[in-house]
C-alpha positions as CSV (number, residue, x, y, z in Angstrom):
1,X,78.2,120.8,101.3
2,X,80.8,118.5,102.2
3,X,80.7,116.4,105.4
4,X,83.8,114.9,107.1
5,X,83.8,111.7,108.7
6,X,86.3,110.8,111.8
7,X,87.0,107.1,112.2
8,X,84.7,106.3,115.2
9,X,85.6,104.4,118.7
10,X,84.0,100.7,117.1
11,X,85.0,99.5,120.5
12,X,85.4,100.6,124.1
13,X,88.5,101.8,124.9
14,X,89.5,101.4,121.4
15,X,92.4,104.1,120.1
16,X,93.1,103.5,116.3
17,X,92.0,100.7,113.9
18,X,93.3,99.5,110.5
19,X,91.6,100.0,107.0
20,X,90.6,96.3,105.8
21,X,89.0,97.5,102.9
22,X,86.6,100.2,101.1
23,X,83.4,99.1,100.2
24,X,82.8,102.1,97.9
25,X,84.9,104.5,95.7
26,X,84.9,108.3,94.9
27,X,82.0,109.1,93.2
28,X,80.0,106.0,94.4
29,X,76.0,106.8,95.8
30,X,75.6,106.1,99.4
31,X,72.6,105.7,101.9
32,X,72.9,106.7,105.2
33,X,73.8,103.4,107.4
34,X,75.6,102.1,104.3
35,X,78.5,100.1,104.7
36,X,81.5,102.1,103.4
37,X,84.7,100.2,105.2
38,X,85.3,97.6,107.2
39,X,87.7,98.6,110.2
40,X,90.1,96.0,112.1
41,X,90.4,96.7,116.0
42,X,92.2,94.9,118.3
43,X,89.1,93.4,119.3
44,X,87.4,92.9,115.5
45,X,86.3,93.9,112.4
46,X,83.7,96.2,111.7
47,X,81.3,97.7,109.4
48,X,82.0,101.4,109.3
49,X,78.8,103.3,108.0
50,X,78.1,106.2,106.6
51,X,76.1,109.1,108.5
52,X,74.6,110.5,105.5
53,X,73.0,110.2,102.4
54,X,75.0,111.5,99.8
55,X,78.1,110.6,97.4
56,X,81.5,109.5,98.1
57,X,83.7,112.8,97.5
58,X,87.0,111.8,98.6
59,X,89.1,108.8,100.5
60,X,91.5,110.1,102.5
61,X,92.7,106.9,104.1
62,X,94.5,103.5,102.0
63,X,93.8,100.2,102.5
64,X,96.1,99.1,105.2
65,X,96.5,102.1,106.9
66,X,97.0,102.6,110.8
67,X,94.2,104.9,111.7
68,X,93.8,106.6,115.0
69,X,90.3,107.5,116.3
70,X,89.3,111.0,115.2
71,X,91.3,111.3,112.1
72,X,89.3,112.0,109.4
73,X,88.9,108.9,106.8
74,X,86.3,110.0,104.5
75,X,84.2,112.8,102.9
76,X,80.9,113.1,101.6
77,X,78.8,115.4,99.2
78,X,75.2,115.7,100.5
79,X,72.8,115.1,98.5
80,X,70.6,117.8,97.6
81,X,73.1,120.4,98.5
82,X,75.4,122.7,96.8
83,X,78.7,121.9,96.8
84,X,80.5,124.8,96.1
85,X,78.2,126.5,98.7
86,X,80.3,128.6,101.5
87,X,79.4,127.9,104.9
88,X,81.3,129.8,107.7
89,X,79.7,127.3,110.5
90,X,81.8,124.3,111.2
91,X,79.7,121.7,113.5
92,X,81.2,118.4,114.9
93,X,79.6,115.6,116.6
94,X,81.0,112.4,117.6
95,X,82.1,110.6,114.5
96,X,81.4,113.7,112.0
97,X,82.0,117.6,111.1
98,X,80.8,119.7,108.4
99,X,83.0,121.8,106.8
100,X,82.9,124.8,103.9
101,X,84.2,123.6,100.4
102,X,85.0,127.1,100.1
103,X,88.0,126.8,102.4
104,X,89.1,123.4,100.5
105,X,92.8,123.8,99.2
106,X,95.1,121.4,96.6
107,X,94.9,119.9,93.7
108,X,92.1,117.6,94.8
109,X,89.6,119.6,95.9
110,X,86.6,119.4,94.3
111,X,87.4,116.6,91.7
112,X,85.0,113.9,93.4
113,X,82.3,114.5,90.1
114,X,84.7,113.7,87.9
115,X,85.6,109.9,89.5
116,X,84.2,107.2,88.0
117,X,81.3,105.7,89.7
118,X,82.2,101.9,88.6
119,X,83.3,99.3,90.9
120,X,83.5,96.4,88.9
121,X,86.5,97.1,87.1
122,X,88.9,95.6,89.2
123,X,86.4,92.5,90.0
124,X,85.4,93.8,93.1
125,X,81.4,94.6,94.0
126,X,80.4,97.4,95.9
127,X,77.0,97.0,97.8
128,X,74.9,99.9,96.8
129,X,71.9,99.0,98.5
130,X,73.7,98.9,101.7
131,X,71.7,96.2,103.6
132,X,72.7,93.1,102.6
133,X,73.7,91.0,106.0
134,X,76.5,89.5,105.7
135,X,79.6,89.3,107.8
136,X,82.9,91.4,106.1
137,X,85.0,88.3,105.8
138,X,81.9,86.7,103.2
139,X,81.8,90.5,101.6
140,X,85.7,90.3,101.0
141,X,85.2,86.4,99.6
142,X,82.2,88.0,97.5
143,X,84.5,90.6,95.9
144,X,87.3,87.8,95.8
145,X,85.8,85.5,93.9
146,X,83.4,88.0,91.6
147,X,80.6,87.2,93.0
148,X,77.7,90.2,93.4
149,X,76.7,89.7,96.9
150,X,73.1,91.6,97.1
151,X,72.0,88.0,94.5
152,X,73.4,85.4,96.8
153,X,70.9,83.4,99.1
154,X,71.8,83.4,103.4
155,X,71.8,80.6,104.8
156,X,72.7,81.7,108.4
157,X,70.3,83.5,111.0
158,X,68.4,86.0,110.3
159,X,69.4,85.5,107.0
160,X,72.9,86.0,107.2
161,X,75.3,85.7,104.3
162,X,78.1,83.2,105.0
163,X,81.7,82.4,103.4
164,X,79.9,79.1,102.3
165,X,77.1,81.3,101.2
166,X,79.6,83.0,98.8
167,X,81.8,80.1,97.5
168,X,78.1,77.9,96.7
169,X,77.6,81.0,94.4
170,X,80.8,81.5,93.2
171,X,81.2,77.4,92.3
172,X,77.2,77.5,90.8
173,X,79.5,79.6,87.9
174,X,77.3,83.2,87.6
175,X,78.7,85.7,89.7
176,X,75.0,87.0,89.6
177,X,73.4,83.4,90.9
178,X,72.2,82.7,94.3
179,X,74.1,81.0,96.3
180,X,72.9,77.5,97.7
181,X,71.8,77.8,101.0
182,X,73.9,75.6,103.3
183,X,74.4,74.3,107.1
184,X,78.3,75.7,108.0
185,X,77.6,74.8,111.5
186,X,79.8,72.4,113.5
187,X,79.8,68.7,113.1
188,X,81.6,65.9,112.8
189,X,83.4,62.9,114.2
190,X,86.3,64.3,115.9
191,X,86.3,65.6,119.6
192,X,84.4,69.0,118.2
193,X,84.4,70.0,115.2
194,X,82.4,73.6,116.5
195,X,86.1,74.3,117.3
196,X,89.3,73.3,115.0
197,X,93.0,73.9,115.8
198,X,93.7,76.7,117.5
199,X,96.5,77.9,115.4
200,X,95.3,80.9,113.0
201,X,97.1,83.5,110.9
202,X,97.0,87.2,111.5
203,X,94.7,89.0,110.2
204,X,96.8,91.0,108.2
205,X,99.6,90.5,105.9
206,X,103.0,92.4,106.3
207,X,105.7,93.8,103.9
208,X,107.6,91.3,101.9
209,X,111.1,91.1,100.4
210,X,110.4,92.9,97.1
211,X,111.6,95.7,98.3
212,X,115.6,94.0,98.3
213,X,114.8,93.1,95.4
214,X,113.8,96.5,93.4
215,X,117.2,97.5,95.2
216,X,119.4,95.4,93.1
217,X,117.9,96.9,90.1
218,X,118.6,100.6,91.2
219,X,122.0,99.9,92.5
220,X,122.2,98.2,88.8
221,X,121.3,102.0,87.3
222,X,123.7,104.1,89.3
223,X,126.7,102.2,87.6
224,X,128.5,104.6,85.0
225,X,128.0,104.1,81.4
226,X,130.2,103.4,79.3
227,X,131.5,106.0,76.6
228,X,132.0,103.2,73.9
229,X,134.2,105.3,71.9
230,X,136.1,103.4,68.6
231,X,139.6,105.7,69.8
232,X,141.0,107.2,72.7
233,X,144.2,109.6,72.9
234,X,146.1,108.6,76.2
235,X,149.8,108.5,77.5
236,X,151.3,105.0,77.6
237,X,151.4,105.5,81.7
238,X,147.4,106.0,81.5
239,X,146.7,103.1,79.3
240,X,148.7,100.8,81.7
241,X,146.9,102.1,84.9
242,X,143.8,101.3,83.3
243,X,144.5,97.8,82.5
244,X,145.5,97.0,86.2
245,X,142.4,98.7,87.0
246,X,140.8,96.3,84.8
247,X,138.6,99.0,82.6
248,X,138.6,99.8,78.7
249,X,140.4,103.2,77.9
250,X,137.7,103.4,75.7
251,X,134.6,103.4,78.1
252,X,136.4,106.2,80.5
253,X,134.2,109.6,80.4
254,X,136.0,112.7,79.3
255,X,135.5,116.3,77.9
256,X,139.5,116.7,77.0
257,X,140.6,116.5,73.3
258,X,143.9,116.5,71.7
259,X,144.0,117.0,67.6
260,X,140.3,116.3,67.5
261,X,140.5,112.7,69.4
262,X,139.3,112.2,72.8
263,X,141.7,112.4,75.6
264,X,141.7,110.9,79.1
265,X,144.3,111.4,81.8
266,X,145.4,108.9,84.8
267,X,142.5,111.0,87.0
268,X,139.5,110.1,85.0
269,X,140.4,106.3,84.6
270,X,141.1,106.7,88.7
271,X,137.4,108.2,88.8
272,X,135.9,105.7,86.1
273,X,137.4,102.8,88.2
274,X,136.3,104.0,91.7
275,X,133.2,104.0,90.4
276,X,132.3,100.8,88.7
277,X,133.7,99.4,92.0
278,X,131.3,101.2,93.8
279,X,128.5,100.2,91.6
280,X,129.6,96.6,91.7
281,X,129.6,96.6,95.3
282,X,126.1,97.9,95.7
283,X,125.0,95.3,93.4
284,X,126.7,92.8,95.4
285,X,125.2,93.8,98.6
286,X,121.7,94.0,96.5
287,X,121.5,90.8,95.6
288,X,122.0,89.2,98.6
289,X,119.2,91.3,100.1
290,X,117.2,90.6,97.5
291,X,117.8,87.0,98.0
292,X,117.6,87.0,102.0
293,X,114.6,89.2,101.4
294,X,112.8,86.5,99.1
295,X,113.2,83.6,102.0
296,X,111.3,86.6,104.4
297,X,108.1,87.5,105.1
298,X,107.2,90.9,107.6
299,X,103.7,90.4,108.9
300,X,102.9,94.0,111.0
301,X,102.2,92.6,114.7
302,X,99.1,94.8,115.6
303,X,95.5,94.3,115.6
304,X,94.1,91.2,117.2
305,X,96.8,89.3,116.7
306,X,98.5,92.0,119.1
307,X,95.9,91.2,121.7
308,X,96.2,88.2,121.9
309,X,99.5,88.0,122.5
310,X,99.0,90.9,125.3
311,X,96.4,88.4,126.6
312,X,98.7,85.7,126.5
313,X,101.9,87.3,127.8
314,X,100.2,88.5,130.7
315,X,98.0,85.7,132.0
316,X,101.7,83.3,131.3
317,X,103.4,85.9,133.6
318,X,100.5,86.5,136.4
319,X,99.6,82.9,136.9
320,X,102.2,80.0,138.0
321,X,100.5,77.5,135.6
322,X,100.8,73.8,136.4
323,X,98.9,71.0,133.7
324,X,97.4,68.3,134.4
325,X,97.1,65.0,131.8
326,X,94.3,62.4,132.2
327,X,92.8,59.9,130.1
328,X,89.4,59.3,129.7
329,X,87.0,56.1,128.3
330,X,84.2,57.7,126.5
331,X,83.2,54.9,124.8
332,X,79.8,54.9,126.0
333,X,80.1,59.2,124.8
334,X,80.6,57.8,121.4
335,X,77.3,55.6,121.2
336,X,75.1,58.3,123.2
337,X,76.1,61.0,120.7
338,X,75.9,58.8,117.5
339,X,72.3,58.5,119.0
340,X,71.4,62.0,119.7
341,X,72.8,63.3,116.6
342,X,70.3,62.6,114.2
343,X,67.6,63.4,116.6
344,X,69.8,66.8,116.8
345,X,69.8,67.5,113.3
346,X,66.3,66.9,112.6
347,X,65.8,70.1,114.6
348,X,68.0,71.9,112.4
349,X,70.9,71.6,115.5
350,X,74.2,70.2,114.4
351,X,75.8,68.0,117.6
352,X,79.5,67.5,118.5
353,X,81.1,66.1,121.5
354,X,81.3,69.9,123.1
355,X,78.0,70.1,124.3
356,X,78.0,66.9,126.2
357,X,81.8,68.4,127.4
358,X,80.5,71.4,128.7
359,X,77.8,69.7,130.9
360,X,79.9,67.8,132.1
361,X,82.5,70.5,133.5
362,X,79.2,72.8,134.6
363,X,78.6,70.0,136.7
364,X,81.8,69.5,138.4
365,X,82.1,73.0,138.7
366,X,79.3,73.5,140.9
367,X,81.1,70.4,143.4
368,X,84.6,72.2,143.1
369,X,83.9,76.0,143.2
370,X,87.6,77.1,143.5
371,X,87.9,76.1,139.4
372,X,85.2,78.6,138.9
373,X,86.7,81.2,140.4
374,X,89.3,84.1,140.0
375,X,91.6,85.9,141.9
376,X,90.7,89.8,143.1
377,X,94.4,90.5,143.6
378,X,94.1,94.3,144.8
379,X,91.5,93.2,147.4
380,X,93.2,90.0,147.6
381,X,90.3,87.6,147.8
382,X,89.4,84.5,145.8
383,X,85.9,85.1,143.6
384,X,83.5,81.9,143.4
385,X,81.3,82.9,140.7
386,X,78.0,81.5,140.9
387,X,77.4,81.1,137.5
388,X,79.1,79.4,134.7
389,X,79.8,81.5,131.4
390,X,82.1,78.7,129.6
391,X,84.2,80.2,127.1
392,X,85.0,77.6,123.7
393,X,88.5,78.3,122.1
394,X,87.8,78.9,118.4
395,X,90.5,79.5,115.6
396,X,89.8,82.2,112.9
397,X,91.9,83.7,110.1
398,X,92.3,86.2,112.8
399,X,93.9,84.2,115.5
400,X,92.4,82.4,118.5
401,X,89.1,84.3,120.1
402,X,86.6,82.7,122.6
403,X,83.4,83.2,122.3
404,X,81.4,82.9,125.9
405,X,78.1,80.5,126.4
406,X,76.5,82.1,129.3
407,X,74.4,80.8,131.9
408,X,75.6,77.3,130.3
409,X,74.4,75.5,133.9
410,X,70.6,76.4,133.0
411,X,71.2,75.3,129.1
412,X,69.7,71.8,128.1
413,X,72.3,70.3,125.7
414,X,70.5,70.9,122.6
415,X,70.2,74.7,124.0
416,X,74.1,74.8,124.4
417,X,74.6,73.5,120.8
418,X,72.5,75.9,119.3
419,X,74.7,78.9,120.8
420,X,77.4,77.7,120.2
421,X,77.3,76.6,116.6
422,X,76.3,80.1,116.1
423,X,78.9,82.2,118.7
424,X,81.5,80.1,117.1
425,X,80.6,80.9,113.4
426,X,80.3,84.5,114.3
427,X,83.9,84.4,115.8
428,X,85.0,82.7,112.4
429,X,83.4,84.9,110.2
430,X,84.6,87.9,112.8
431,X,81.3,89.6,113.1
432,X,81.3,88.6,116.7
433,X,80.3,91.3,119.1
434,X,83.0,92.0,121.7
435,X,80.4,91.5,124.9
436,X,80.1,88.1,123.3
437,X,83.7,87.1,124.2
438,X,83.3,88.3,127.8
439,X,82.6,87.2,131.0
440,X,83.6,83.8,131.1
441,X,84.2,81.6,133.8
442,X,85.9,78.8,132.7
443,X,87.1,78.0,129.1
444,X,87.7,75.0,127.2
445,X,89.7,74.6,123.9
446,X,90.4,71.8,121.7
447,X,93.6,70.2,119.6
448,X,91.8,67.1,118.9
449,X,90.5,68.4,115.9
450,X,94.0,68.6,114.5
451,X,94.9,64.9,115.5
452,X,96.5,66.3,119.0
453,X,96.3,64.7,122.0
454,X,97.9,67.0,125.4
455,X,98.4,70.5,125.2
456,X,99.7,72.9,128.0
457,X,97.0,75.6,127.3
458,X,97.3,79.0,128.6
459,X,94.6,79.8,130.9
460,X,92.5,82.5,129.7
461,X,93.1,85.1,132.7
462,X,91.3,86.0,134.8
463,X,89.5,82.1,135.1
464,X,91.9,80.0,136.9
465,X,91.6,77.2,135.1
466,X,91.2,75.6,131.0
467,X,90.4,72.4,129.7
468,X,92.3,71.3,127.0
469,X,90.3,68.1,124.9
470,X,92.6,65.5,123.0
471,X,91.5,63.2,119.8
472,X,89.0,60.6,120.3
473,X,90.9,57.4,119.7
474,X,90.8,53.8,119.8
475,X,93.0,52.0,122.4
476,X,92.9,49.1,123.7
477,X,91.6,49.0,127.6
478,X,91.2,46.1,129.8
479,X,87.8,45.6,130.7
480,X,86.6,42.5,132.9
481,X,90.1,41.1,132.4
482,X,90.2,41.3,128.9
483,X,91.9,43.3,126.4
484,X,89.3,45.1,124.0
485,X,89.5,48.4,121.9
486,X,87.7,51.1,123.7
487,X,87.6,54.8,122.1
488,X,89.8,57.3,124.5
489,X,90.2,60.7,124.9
490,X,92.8,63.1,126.7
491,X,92.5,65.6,128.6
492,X,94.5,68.5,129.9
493,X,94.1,70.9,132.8
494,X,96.2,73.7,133.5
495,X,95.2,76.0,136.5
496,X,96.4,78.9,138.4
497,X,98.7,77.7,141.2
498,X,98.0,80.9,143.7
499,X,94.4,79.7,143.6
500,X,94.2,76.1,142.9
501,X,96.5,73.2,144.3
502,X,97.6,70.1,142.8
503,X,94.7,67.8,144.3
504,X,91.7,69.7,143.8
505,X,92.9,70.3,140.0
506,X,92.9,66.2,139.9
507,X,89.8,65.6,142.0
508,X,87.7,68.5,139.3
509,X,89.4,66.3,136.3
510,X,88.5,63.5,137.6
511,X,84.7,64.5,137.9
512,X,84.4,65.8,134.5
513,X,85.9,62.3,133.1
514,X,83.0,60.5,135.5
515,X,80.6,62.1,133.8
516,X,82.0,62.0,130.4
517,X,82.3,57.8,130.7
518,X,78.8,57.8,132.0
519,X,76.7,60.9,129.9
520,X,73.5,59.4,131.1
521,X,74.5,61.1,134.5
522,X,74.0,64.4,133.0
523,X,70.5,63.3,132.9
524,X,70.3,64.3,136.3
525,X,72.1,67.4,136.2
């Protein structure tokens, strides 16, 4: 019996997703749950698994592939039953249908036995098991770098195999050692480290110019050959049309003879010319594809990079955004966190400046409730939320996502730390769930981790406002009259105009710097 799988909705609302990869082949032995693909939404990437147990009979989908929801990707041969076994009764369910082999047609029908169940050829592992936990960017390093997967050690929660995970294994030299276990939370001396520059490729890679290029070499084949004969019969009229037409009498086709000799008229060296011009002309225009093409690169614009420029476009175009630049002395933020942080880490709890940051807006948020707000523009009324979800900008290969603390104002700091470090590495690793991007309130980003210092950030609609956190650097201050090096950060808030104006947008900034220049005040918060 043969059972058809549909590409399931992975997400709500979600119409089609992309093929990243197959974790098994035709032939292969799977367990029901089993990993067999990971899928790209516009919201993520999954683990697709597979509904029964059985073998892998055919893939019906490549790697790459636009897939909408429903389409079948995948079929299976359950175990213990008869393939060639006619069954009249088709039953579908939500991600799944049985069907009679009986009715199969093509060449490919029932070939799946004769696949080869290896995976390894190619250098890429496939996870038999099923149940190793790792997220599918550390599966795809795994079956990048040779290493089997179901050997190496997790250091993350729970267990979790992690891209550090994989290249600790892959570096130990044994694609069948264990990884060394190790801490690929946030740290670091810059503004936050739990979050780096917010610049990130797209998850998937597009058509390049190779394509010009295999052009040049067919527009190369389709020029005439040549006959290459030692002597040609022609009238003296011919021979002088074909020198101004700059071919050899010689290399002209033709089937006419006189006395035995090949003979060609005016009309075939007319031909013969038009058409090495031609041919010349396409390889001409070939080439300079070819070499255009090289300097190119077509990246498909769809998945999550596609949201997030939907995200973008429309929060740039709903909200008149104005940004506001500050500086800040958190000089006395430098010594408290140098403090804390080995105090931090002997609780397993890696500490950055974001933390300390996100107290500190939580606190003027509660004194400035417009910033944590949003506009309910079919009811037209302003929202004060109550609580305080703050959303932390995080770049992945994917692009920018932002994963949501909530309840950050009932959070100790060590508390917000903890879930963060491990929101943020599930955003990077993109095994985040989508709930856990949701929700926020108020969202802060960071380009001080690439050296930046003021950014106009988009605000992340529907919030109303986002905090945008410069480099930590040393500048010199006057302080009791005297010139003296103090460490200085930026800061840049851009807002919603409809909601916010001008001075409430400086009075909130100029909280969270208060707090920031004196963190033992968030003692009391």
């Amino acid at each position: 019996m043969v059972r058809e799988f549909k590409l399931p909705d992975v997400g709500e609302g979600v119409a089609e997703g992309e093929i990243v990869s197959w974790l098994v082949e035709p032939g292969d032995a799977v367990e029901e749950d089993q990993p067999v693909a990971e899928v790209e939404t516009d919201k993520a990437v999954v683990d697709v698994p597979s509904p029964v147990n059985g073998s892998v009979k055919e893939i019906l989908a490549e790697e790459g592939e636009m897939v909408p929801v429903g389409n079948v990707i995948i079929t299976f041969a359950v175990e213990g039953e008869d393939e060639d076994e006619t069954d009249t009764t088709s039953q579908e369910e939500s991600t799944e249908t049985r069907t009679d082999t009986a009715t199969e047609t093509g060449p490919d029908a029932g070939t799946a036995d004769e696949a080869s169940a290896e995976t390894d050829q190619d250098g890429e592992m496939s996870t038999a098991d099923g149940r190793v936990f790792a997220a599918p960017s550390a599966r795809r390093l795994a079956r990048e770098q040779g290493v089997d997967i179901t050997t190496v050690e997790g250091s993350g929660p729970g267990g979790r195999v992690s891209d550090h995970d994989v290249r600790a294994a892959a570096e130990s030299g044994a694609s069948g050692a264990g990884g060394a276990g190790g801490d690929d939370g946030t740290s670091g001396d810059e503004v936050t480290s739990a979050v780096s520059d917010v610049s990130g490729e797209a998850g998937t890679a597009g058509e390049s110019g190779g394509a010009a290029a295999s052009g040049a070499s067919a527009a190369q084949a389709s020029a005439p050959s040549g006959a290459n004969r030692d002597r040609t019969l022609a009238a003296p009229a011919t021979r002088q049309l074909a020198e101004e037409a700059g071919v050899d009498i010689d290399d002209v086709p033709t089937d006419e003879e006189r006395d035995g000799e090949a003979f060609v008229a005016p009309e075939a060296v007319e031909a013969y010319a038009e058409a090495q011009q031609e041919a010349q002309a396409a390889d001409t225009a070939a080439v300079a594809a070819g070499e255009a093409g090289a300097q190119e690169e077509r990246i498909p614009y769809r998945g999550m990079r596609r949201t997030i420029g939907q995200q973008m476009e429309a929060s740039k175009f709903t909200a008149p955004h104005v940004t506001h630049h500050d500086e800040v002395d958190v000089t006395e933020l430098v010594e408290t966190r140098g403090e804390l942080k080995e105090v931090a880490a002997e609780r397993g709890i890696s500490l950055s400046y974001m933390p300390f940051v996100m107290k500190a807006c939580v606190a003027a948020l509660r004194e400035f409730p417009m910033v944590n707000a949003m506009l309910d523009e079919e009811s037209e009324e302003i929202v004060q939320k109550k609580y305080y979800n703050v959303g932390v900008a995080t770049a992945t290969d994917a692009g920018l996502m932002v994963p949501v603390v909530d309840d950050a104002g009932n959070k100790t700091l060590l508390g917000l730390a903890s879930e963060m470090n491990e929101l943020v590495e599930k955003a990077r690793e993109r095994s985040i769930a989508r709930e856990e991007m949701q929700g926020g309130t108020f969202t802060i980003t960071n380009v001080g981790a690439i050296g930046g210092e003021y950014a106009t950030p988009i605000v992340n609609h529907p919030e109303v406002a986002i905090l945008a956190l410069g480099a930590i650097k040393e500048k010199p201050r006057v302080v009791d009259g005297e010139v003296v090096p103090r460490h200085v950060m930026t800061v840049s808030l851009s807002f919603d105009h409809r909601v916010l104006d001008g001075a409430i947008a400086a009075q909130f900034t100029n909280k969270v710097e208060e707090y920031l220049e004196h963190p033992n005040r968030l003692l009391l918060e």
